[in-house]
C-alpha positions as CSV (number, residue, x, y, z in Angstrom):
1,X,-41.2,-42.9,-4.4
2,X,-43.8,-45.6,-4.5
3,X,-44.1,-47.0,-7.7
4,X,-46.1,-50.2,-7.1
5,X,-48.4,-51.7,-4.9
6,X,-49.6,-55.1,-4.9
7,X,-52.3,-56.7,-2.8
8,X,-53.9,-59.7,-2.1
9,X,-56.8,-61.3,-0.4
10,X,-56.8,-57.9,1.8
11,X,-60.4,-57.3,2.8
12,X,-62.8,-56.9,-0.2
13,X,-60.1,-57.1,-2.5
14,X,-58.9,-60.5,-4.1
15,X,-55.8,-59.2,-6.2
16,X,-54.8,-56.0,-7.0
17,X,-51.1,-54.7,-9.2
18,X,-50.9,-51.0,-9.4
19,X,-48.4,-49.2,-11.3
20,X,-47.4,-45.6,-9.9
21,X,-45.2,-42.6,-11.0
22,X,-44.1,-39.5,-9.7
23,X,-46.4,-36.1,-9.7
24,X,-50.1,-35.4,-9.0
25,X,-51.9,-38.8,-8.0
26,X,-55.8,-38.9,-7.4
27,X,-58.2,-41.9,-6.2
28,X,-62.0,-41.2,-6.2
29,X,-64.8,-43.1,-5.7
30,X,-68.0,-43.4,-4.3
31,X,-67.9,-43.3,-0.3
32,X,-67.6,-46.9,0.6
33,X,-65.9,-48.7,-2.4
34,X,-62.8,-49.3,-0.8
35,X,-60.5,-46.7,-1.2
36,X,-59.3,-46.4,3.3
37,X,-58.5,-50.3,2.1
38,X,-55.9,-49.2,0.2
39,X,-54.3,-46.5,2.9
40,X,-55.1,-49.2,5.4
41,X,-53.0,-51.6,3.4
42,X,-50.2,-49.3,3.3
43,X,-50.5,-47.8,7.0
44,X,-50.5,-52.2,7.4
45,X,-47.3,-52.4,5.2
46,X,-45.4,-50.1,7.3
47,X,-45.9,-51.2,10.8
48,X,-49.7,-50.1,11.4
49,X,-53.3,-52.5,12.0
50,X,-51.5,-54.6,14.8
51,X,-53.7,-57.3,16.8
52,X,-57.3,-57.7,15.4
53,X,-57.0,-54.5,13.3
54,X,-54.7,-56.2,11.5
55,X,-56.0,-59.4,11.5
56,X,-59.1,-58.4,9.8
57,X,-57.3,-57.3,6.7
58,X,-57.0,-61.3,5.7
59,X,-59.9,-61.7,3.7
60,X,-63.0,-63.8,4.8
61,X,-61.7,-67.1,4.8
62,X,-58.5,-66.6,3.1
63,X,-55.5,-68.6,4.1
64,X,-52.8,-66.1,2.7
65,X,-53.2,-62.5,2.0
66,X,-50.1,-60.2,1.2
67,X,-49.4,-56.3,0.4
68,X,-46.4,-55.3,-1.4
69,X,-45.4,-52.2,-2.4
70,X,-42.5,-51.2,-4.8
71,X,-40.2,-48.3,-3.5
72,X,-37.8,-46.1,-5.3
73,X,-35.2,-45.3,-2.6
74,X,-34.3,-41.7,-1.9
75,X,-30.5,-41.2,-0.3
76,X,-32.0,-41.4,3.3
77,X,-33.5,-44.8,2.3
78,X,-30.2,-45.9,0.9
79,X,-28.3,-45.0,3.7
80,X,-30.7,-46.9,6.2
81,X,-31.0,-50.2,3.7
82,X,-27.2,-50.5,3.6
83,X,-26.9,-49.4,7.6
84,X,-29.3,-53.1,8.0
85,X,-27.3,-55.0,5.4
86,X,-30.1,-55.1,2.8
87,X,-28.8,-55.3,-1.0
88,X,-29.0,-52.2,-2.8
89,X,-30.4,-52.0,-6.9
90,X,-33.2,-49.4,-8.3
91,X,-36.0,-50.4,-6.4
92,X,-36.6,-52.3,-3.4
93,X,-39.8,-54.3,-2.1
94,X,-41.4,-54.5,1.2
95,X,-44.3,-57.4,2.2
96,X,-46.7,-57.7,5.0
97,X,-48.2,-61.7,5.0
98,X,-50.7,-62.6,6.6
99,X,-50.8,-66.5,7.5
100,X,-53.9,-68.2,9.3
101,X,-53.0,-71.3,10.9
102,X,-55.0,-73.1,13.5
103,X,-57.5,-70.1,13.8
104,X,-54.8,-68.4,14.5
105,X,-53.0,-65.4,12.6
106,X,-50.1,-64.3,12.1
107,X,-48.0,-62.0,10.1
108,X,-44.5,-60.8,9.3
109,X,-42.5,-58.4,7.4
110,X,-39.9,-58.9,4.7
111,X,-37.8,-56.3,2.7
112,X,-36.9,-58.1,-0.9
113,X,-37.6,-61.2,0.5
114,X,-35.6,-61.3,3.6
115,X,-37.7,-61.0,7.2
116,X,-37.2,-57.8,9.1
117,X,-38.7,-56.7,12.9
118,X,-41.4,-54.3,13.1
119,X,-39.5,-52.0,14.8
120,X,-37.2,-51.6,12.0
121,X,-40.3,-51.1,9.4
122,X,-41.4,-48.1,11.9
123,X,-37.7,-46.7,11.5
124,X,-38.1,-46.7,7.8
125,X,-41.7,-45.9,7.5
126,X,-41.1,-41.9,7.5
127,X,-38.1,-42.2,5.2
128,X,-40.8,-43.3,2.8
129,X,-44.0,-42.3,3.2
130,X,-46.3,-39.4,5.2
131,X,-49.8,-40.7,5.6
132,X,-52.2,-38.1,6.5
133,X,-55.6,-40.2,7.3
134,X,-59.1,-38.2,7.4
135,X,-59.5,-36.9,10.8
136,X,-56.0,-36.5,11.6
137,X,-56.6,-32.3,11.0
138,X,-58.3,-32.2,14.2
139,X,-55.2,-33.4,15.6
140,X,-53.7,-29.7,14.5
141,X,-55.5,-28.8,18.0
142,X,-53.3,-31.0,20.2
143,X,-49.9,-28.8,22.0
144,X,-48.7,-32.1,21.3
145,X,-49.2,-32.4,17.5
146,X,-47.9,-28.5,17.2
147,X,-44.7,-29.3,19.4
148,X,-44.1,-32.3,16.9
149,X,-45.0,-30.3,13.7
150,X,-42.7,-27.6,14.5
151,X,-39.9,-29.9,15.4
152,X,-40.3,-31.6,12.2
153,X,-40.2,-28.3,10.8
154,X,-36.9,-27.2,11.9
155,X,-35.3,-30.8,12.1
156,X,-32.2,-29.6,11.1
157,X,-31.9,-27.4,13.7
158,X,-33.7,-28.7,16.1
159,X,-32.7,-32.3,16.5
160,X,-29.1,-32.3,18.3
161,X,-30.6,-29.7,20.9
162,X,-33.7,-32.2,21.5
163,X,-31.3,-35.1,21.9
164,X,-29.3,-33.0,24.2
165,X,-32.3,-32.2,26.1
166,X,-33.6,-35.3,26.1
167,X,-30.8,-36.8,27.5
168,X,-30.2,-34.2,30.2
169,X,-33.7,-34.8,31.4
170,X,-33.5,-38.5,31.9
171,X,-30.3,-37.7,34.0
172,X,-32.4,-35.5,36.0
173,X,-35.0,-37.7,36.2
174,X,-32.6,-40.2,37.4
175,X,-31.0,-38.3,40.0
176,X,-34.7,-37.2,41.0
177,X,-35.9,-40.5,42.0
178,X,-32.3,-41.6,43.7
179,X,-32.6,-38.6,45.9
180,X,-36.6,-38.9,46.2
181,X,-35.7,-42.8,47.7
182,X,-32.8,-41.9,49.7
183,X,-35.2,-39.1,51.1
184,X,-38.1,-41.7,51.6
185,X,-35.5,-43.6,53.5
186,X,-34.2,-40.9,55.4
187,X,-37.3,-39.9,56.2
188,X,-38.6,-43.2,57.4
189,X,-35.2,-44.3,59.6
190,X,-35.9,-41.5,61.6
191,X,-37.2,-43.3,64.5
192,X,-35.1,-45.9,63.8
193,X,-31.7,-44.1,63.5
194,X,-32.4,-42.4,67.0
195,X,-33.0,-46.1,68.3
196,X,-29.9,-47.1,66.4
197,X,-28.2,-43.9,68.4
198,X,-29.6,-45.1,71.4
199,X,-28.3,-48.5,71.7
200,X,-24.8,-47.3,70.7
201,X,-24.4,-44.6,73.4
202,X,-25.8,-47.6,75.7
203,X,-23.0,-49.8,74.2
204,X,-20.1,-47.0,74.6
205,X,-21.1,-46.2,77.6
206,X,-20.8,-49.9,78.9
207,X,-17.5,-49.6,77.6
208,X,-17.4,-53.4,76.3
209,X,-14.3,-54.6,74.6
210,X,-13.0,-57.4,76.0
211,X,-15.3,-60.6,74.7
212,X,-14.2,-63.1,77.6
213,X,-14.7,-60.1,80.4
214,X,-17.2,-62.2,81.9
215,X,-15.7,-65.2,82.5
216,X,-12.3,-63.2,83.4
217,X,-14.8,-61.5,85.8
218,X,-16.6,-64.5,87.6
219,X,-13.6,-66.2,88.0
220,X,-12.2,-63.1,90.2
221,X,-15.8,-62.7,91.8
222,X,-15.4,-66.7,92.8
223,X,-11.6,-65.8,93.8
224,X,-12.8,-62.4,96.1
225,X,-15.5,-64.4,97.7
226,X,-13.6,-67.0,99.1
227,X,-11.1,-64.1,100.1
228,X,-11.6,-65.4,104.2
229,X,-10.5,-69.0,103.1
230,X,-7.7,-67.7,101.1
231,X,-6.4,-65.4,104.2
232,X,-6.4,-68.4,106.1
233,X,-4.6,-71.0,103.8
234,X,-2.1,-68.0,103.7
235,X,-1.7,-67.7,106.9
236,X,-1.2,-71.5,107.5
237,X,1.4,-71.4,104.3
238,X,3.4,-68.5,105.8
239,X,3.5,-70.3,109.5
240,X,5.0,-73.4,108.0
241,X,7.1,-72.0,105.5
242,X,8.8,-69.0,107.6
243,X,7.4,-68.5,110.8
244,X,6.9,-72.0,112.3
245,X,3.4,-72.8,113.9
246,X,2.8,-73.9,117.8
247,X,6.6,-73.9,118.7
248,X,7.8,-75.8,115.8
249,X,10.2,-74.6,113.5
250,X,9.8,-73.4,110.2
251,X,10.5,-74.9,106.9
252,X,12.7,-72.5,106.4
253,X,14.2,-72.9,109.5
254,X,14.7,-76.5,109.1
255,X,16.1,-76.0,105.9
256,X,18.8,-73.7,107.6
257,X,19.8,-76.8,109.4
258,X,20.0,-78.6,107.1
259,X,22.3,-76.4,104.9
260,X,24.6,-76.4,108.0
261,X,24.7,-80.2,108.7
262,X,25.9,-80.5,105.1
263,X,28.2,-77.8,105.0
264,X,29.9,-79.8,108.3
265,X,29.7,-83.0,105.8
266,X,31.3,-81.5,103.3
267,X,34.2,-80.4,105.7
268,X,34.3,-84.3,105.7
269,X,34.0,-85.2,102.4
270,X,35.1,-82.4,99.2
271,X,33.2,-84.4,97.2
272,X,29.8,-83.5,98.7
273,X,30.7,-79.5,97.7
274,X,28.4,-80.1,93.7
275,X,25.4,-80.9,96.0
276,X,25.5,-78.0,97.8
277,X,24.5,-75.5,94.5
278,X,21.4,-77.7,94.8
279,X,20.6,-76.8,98.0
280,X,21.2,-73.3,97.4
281,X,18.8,-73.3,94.4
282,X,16.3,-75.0,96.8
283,X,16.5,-72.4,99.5
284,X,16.2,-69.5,96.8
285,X,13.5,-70.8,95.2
286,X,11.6,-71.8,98.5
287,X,12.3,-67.8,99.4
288,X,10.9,-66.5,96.0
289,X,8.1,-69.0,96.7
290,X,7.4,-67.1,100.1
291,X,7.5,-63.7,98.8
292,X,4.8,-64.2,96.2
293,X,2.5,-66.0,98.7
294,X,3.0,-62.3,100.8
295,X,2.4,-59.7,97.7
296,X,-0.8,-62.1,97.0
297,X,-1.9,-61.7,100.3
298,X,-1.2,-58.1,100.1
299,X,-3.2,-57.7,96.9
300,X,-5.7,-59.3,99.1
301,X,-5.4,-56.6,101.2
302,X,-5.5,-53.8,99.2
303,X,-8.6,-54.0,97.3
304,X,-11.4,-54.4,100.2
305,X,-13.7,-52.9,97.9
306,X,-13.2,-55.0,94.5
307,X,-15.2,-57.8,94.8
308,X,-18.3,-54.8,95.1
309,X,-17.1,-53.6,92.2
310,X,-16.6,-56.6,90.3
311,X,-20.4,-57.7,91.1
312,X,-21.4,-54.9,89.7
313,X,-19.8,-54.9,86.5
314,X,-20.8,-58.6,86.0
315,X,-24.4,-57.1,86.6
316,X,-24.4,-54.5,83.5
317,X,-22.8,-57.3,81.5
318,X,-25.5,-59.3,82.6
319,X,-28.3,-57.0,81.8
320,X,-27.1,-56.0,78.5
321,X,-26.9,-59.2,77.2
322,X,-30.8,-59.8,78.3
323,X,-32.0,-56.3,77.3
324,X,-30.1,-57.0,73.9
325,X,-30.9,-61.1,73.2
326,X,-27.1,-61.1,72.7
327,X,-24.2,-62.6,74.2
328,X,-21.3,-60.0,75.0
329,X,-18.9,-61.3,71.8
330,X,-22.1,-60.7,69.8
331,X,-22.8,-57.1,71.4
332,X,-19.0,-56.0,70.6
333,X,-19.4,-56.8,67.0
334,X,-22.7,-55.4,67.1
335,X,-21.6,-52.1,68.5
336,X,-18.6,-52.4,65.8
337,X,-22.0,-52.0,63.5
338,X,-23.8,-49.2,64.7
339,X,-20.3,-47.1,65.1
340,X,-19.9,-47.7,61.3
341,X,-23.6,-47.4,59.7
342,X,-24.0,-44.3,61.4
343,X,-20.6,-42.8,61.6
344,X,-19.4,-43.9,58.0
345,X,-23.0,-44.8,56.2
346,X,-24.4,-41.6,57.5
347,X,-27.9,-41.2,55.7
348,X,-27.2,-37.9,56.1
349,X,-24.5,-37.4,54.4
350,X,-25.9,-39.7,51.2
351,X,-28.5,-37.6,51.0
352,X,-26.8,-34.0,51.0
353,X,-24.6,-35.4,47.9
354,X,-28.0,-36.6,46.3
355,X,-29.8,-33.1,46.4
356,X,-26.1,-31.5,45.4
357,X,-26.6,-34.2,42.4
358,X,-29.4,-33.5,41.8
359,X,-29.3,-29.6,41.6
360,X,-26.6,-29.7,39.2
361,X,-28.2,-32.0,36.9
362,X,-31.1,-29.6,36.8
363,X,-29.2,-26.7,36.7
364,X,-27.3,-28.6,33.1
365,X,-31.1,-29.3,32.0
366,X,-32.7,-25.4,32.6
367,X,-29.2,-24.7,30.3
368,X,-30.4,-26.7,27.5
369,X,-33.7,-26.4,27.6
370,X,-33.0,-22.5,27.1
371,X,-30.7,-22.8,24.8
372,X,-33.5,-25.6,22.9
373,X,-36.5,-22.6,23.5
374,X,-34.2,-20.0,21.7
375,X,-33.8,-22.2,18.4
376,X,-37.3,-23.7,18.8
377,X,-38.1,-19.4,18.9
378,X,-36.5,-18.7,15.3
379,X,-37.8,-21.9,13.7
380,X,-41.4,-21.1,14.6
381,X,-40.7,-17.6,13.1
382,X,-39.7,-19.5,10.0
383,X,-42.4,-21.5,10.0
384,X,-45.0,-18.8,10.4
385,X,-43.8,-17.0,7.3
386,X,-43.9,-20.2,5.3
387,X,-47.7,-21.4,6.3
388,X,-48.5,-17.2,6.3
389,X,-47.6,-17.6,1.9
390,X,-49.1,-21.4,1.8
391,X,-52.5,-20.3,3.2
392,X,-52.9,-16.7,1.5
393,X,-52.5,-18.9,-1.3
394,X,-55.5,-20.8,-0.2
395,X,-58.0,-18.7,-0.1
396,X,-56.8,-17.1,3.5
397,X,-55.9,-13.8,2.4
398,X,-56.3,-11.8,5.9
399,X,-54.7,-14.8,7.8
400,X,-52.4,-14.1,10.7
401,X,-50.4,-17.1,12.1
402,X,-48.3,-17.4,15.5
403,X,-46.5,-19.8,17.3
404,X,-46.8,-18.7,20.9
405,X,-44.0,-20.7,23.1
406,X,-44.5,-20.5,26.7
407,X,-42.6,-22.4,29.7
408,X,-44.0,-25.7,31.1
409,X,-42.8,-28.3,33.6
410,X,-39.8,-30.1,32.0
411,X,-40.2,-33.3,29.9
412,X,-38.2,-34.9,27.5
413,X,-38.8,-32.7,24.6
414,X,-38.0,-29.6,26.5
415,X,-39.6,-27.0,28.8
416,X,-42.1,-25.7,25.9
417,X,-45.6,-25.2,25.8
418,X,-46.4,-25.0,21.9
419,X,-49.5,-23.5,20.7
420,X,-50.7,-22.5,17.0
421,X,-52.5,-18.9,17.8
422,X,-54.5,-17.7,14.4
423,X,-56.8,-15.0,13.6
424,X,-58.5,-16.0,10.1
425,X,-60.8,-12.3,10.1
426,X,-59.6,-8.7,10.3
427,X,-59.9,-7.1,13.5
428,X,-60.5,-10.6,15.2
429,X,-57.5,-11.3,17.7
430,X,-55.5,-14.4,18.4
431,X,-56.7,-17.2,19.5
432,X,-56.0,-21.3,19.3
433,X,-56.1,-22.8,15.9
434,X,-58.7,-25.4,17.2
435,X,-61.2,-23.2,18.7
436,X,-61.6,-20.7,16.1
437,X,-60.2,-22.1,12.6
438,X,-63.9,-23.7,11.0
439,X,-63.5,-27.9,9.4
440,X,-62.4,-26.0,5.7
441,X,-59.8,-23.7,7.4
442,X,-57.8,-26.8,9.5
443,X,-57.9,-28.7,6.4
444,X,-55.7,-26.0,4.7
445,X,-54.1,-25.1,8.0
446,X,-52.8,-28.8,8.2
447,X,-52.0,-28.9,3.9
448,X,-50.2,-25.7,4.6
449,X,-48.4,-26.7,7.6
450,X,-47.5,-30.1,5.5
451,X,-46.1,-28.1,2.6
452,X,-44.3,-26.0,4.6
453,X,-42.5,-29.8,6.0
454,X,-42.2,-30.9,2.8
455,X,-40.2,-27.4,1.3
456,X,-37.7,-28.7,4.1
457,X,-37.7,-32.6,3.9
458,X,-36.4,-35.0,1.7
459,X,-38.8,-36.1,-1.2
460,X,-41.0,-38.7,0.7
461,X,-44.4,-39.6,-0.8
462,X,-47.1,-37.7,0.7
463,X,-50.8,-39.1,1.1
464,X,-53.9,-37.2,2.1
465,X,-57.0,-38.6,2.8
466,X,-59.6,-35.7,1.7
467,X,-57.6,-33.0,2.9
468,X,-60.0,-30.8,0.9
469,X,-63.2,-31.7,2.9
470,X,-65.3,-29.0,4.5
471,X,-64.2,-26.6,1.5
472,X,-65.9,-24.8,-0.7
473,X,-65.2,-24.9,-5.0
474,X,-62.9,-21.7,-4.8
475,X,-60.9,-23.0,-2.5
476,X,-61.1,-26.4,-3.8
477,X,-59.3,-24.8,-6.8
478,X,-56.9,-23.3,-4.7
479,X,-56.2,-26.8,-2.9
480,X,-55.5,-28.9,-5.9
481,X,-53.2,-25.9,-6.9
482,X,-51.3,-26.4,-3.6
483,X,-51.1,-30.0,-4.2
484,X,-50.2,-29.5,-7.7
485,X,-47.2,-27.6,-6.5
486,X,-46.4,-30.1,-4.1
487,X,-46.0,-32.4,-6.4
488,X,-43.6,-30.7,-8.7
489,X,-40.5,-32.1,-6.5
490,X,-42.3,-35.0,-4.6
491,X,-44.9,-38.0,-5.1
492,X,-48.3,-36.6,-4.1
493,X,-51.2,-38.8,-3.5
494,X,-54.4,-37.3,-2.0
495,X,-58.4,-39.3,-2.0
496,X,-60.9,-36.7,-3.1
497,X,-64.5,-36.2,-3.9
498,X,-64.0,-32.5,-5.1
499,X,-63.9,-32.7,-9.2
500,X,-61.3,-29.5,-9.2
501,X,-59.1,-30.9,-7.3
502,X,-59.5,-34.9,-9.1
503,X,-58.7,-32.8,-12.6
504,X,-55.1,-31.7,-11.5
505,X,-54.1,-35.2,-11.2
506,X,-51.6,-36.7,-13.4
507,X,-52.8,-40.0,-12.7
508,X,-56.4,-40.8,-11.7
509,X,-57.7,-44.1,-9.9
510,X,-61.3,-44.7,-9.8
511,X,-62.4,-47.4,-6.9
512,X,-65.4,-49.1,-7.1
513,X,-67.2,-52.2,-5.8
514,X,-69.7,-54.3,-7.4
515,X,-71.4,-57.6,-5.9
516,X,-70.8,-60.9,-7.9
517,X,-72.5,-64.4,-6.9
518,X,-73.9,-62.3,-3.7
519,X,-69.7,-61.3,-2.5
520,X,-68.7,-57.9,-2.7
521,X,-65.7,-57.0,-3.9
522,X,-63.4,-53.8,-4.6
523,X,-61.4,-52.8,-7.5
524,X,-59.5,-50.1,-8.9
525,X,-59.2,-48.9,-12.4
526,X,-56.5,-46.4,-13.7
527,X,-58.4,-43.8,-15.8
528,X,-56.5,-43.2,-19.1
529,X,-58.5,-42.2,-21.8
530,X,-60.1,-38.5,-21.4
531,X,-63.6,-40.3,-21.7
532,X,-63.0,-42.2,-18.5
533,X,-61.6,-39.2,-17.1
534,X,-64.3,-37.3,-17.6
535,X,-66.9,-40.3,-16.9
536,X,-65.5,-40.2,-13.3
537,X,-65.6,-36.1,-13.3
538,X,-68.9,-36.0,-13.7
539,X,-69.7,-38.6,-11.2
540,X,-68.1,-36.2,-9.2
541,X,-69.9,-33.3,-10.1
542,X,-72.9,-35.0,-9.1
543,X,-74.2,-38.1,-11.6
544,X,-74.6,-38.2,-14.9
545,X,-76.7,-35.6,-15.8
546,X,-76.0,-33.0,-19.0
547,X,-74.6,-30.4,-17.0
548,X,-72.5,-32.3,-15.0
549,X,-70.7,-33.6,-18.3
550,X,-70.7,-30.3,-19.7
551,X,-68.9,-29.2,-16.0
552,X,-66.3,-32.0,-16.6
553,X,-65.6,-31.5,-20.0
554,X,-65.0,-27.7,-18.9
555,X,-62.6,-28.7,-16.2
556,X,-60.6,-30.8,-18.6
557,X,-60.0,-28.2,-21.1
558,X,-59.0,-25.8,-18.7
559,X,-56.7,-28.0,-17.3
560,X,-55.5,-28.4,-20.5
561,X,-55.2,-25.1,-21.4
């Protein structure tokens, strides 16, 4: 409950310290003395008027300006102030300052003293206080405005499903635009995965493995081209070492002799027989030195055709490493590459287990969204019975009021198309609350559809700005009932210019301005003697002529009565 509200330097006014209690309040006034100042000072307070809207609530020239207002914490306040570590007692007090320094302004927020973000005020701010501004019944036309209203309405309900919807659609969403990018890319490495194919069946086909195979292979191509040398030198080799050459003997041959002439010394001499062994070893290895020369020569022999066939491998080598601007080391690791982005990495395959992502996530959303549409289905049934009693009861006696809920494209409040359907005349069908219901009948749709909230809400303060405009003195009467009512379990403020509804109030506020040394400036008087009272109620009823006051003074003592 608001109990107190303090301003100063805000606009026209230069200090201001009203007191508040709980029932039926009413401000009135003529139309420009400042009363919006005061719902503009408390949309300010609770996280409202940022930038220059905001700025211009500092009085002309004023250094400092502040509004406070006094709060009498319900159990969901409570619960939120000790949530932020703020002290607990009876009351509680939250500032907005306004600071100008260097023709600059700032401002900040404070709850009993200590400072606090905006974003927490704007947490708070409907644990407190519902501020219905004039103009805001026009917003009863938006699907928007009705989707919120009737969540509102069923909140207990309502919320875990929304939460649960809500959370299933940004999964969705998420897996959406992964499978939307992996498609883009999909979609644009077309041409470049069927190059990337290419070059690897080009690769594989070259069958390249071996990173020194071209050195290996232009050493054998320098080898197999001297191939007529090499016959030669082998021939000349084999003549000395077992054949002999032009009649002279062999140096195998000569080695023969020479094992016999030392066998003969040996005969001689025992002592000579350890040197023989060494001439053994000699001859062997001399004869495993002549048999490789011949299996080389015969490998010579055997592959007439190789040096052909090494030339052309050297050539493919060759081409792929100027077709590729690689060396052949590089093209083997680059080979490696492809083989593994396109066998292993497969685009493909990311992109089947995105869309198999993503069908599941939407398949878990279309759940909760139905399951969300069937609760959303018996609160609006709810809520059509309760605004049905609220606005027979204000004057719409052959009102019928339905909540039509159709499907839409998913968002993050559902798959629901809300829309407020209302036929105010027998015999006239359904149609949408904003092109049929007159300026009179949305101002009693919106205060039904706001009692209706508050039958189901804690006990916040509630605040309308001429929610009786556009109607006429019989419903009037039946508006300040309404509002009466309201207030029997809840703080009720309301700004009016309608005397029926002004004499229901249990506290009245009169705003006026007067000019002083050529400044204007607002101020706000309680009314509490029945001659004020009645003063203002005639002012209302249209100046201060006799049968206004005799209206007034009529009012009074049927309220009294």
């Amino acid at each position: 409950m608001l109990t107190g509200l303090r301003l100063k330097n805000i606009a026209l006014i230069d200090f201001l310290d009203l007191e508040f209690k709980d029932g039926f309040t009413v401000l009135t006034g003529e139309t420009g003395a400042g009363k919006s100042i005061l719902l503009d000072a408390l949309d300010a307070l609770l996280g409202g008027l940022q930038g220059p809207a905001g700025y211009r609530m500092l009085a002309n020239k004023a250094e400092r300006g502040f509004v406070e207002a006094t709060f009498e914490p319900s159990a969901f306040t409570q619960k939120w102030l000790r949530d932020h570590e703020i002290d607990l007692e009876d009351f509680f007090d939250i500032t907005r300052e306004w600071i100008r320094k260097n023709d600059r302004i700032i401002s900040r927020f404070r709850i009993n003293g200590i400072s606090i973000s905006r974003s927490q005020i704007l947490e708070l701010r409907p644990l407190l206080i519902d501020l219905s501004l004039q103009g805001q019944t026009s917003q009863l036309s938006s699907s928007q405005e009705q989707r919120i209203l009737l969540d509102n309405f069923g909140k207990m309900e309502l919320t875990e499903a929304i939460e649960e919807s809500k959370k299933a659609w940004y999964e969705w969403k998420k897996a959406l635009e992964i499978y939307e990018i992996i498609f883009r890319q999909f979609a644009e490495n077309q041409d470049l995965l069927g190059e990337r194919k290419r070059i690897l069946h080009d690769l594989l086909t070259a069958n390249i493995n071996e990173k020194n195979e071209i050195e290996n292979l232009e050493t054998e191509q320098e080898r197999l081209s001297c191939s007529v040398r090499l016959f030669e030198g082998l021939g000349l080799l084999n003549g000395c070492l077992s054949e002999g050459i032009d009649e002279a003997p062999s140096v195998l041959a000569h080695f023969s002799t020479c094992i016999n002439e030392f066998n003969i010394l040996i005969s001689k001499d025992k002592s000579l027989t350890e040197m023989k062994s060494r001439f053994l070893e000699i001859e062997a290895c001399l004869n495993d030195l002549i048999n490789d020369l011949r299996h080389y020569e015969k490998d010579l022999n055997s592959e007439p055709d190789r040096l052909d066939h090494v030339q052309e491998r050297l050539l493919c080598l060759k081409r792929l490493e100027n077709r590729y601007n690689m060396k052949l080391p590089e093209l083997i690791s680059f080979r490696n590459e492809l083989d593994n982005s396109i066998n292993t990495n497969n685009i493909e395959i990311r992109l089947s287990e995105s869309k198999k992502k993503l069908s599941i996530a939407k398949e878990n959303l279309d759940l909760l969204n139905k399951s969300l549409t069937q609760k959303r289905i018996v609160v609006a049934r709810e809520l059509e019975k309760n605004c049905t009693t609220y606005l027979s009861s204000l004057g719409l006696k052959n009102v019928i009021f339905k909540i039509d809920i159709s499907p839409c494209e998913p968002n993050e409040f559902g798959a629901d198309s809300i829309k407020f359907l209302c036929s105010t005349n027998l015999g006239v069908g359904l149609a949408p609350l904003g092109e049929v219901a007159s300026g009179g009948e949305m101002s009693r749709f919106y205060l039904a559809i706001k009692a209706a909230l508050a039958k189901v809400h804690d006990g916040r303060t509630l605040i309308f700005d001429e929610i009786d405009s556009g109607v006429s003195g019989r419903v009037s009467k039946a508006v300040a009932r309404a509002l009466k009512e309201l207030s029997c379990d809840r703080q009720v403020f309301c700004i009016t210019h309608q005397p029926l509804v002004a004499v229901a109030a249990d506290q009245h506020y009169r705003v006026s301005k007067s000019i002083n040394g050529g400044v204007t400036r607002s101020q706000v008087t309680c009314l509490h003697t029945k001659k004020e009272r009645l003063q203002e109620l005639a002012e209302l009823a249209g100046g201060g002529s006799e049968q206004a006051s005799i209206y007034a003074a009529s009012l009074l003592e049927q309220q009294a009565a």
